[in-house]
C-alpha positions in Angstrom: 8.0 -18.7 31.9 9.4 -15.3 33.6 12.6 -13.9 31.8 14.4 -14.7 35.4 13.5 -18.8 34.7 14.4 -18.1 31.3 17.9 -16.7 32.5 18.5 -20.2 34.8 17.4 -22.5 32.2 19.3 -21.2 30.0 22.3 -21.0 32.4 21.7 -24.7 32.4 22.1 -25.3 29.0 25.1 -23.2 28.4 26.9 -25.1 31.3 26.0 -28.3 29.6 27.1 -27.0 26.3 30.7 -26.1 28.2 29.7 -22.0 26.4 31.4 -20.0 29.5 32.1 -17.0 28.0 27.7 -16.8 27.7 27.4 -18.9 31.4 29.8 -16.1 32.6 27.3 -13.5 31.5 24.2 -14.9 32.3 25.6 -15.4 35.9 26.1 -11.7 36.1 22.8 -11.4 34.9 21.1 -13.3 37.8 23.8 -11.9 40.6 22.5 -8.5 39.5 18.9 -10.0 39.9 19.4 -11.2 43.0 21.1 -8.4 44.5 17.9 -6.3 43.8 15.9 -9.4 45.2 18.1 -8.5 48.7 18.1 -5.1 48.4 14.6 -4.8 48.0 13.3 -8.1 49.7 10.7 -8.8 46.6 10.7 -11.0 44.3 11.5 -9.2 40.9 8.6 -8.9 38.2 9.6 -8.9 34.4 9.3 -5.2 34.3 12.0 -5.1 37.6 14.3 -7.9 35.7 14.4 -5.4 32.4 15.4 -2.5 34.2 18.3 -4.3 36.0 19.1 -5.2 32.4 18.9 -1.7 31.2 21.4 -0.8 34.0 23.8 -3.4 32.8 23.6 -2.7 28.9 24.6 1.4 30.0 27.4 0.1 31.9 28.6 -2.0 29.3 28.1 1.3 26.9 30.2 3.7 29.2 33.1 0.5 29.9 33.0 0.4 25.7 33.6 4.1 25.1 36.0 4.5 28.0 38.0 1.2 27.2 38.0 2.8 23.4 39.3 6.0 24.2 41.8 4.3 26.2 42.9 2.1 23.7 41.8 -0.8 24.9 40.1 -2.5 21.7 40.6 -5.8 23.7 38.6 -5.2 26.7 36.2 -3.2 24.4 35.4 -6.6 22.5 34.6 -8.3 25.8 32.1 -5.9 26.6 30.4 -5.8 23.1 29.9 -9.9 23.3 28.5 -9.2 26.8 26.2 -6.6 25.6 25.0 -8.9 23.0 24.6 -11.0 25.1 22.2 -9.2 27.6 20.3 -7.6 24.4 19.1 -11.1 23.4 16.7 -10.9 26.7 15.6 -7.6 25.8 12.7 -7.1 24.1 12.9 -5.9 20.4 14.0 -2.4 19.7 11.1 0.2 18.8 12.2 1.8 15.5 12.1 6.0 14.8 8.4 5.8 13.6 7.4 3.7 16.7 9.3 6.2 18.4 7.9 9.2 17.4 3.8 7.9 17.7 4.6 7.5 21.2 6.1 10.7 22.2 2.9 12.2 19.9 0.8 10.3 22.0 2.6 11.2 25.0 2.3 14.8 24.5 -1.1 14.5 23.5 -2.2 13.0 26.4 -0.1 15.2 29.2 -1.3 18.5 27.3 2.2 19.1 27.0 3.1 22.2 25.1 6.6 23.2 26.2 10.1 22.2 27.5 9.0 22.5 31.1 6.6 19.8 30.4 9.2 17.1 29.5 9.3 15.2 32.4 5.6 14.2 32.2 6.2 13.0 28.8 9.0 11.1 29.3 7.4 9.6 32.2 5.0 8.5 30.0 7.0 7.4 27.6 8.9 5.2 29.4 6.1 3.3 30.8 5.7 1.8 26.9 9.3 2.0 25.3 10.6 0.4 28.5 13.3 -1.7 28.0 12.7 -1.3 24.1 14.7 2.1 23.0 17.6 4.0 24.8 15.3 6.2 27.3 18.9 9.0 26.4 18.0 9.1 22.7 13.8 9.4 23.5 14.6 12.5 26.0 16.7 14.0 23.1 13.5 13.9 20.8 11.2 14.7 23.2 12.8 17.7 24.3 13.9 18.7 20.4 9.9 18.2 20.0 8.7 20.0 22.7 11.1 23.3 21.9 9.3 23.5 18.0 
């Protein structure tokens, strides 16, 4: 089963249930796949369905710091359960030693040896950790490794 069927049986069940704060999510979810579907004309793959969640989990981040800073705990709270929600399609999270083989393979393999050289490694790292560590963080370690 793709993660898009996943999403509309699982809309299903959570209008059965009578859960709308989750059906209200997982609606966005598929609006946001579908828009790509239009905009595109493809069908999305897994890989395409990640990324458009990726997109939506870094909005909910920015809404979250700028709703905090505004004082708006209330609307912050909305965005956390929405984030959770969306983070239980992702795949799990690669921890700091995952992490780090993959930049060391990354580097290994590009023959990367300075900071001009990052964007080759981060390409290549983001073809593995896609969807499975905050591609923000990675860059910050790959360019903190790359200036040793």
């Amino acid at each position: 089963m793709t993660l898009k069927q996943q999403l509309v049986e699982d809309m299903k069940t959570a209008m059965r249930a009578g859960d709308k704060p989750r059906l209200g999510v997982i609606r966005l979810m598929l609006a946001a796949i579908k828009q790509h579907e239009v905009d595109e004309r493809v069908e999305q793959t897994d890989a395409m369905v990640l990324a458009t969640l990726e997109k939506m989990l870094k909005q909910r981040r920015d809404s979250i710091q700028q709703y905090s800073a505004a004082g708006r705990e209330d609307l912050a709270e909305v965005e956390r359960a929405e984030m959770r929600v969306i983070e239980g399609y992702l795949p799990p999270k690669l921890d700091d030693a995952e992490i780090d083989a993959l930049i060391t393979a990354a580097i290994a393999a590009t023959g990367a040896s300075s900071p001009r050289d990052m964007g080759k490694v981060v390409g290549a790292v983001k073809v593995q950790a896609a969807g499975r560590a905050d591609m923000a963080a990675v860059s910050a370690r790959i360019k903190a490794r790359l200036a040793e």
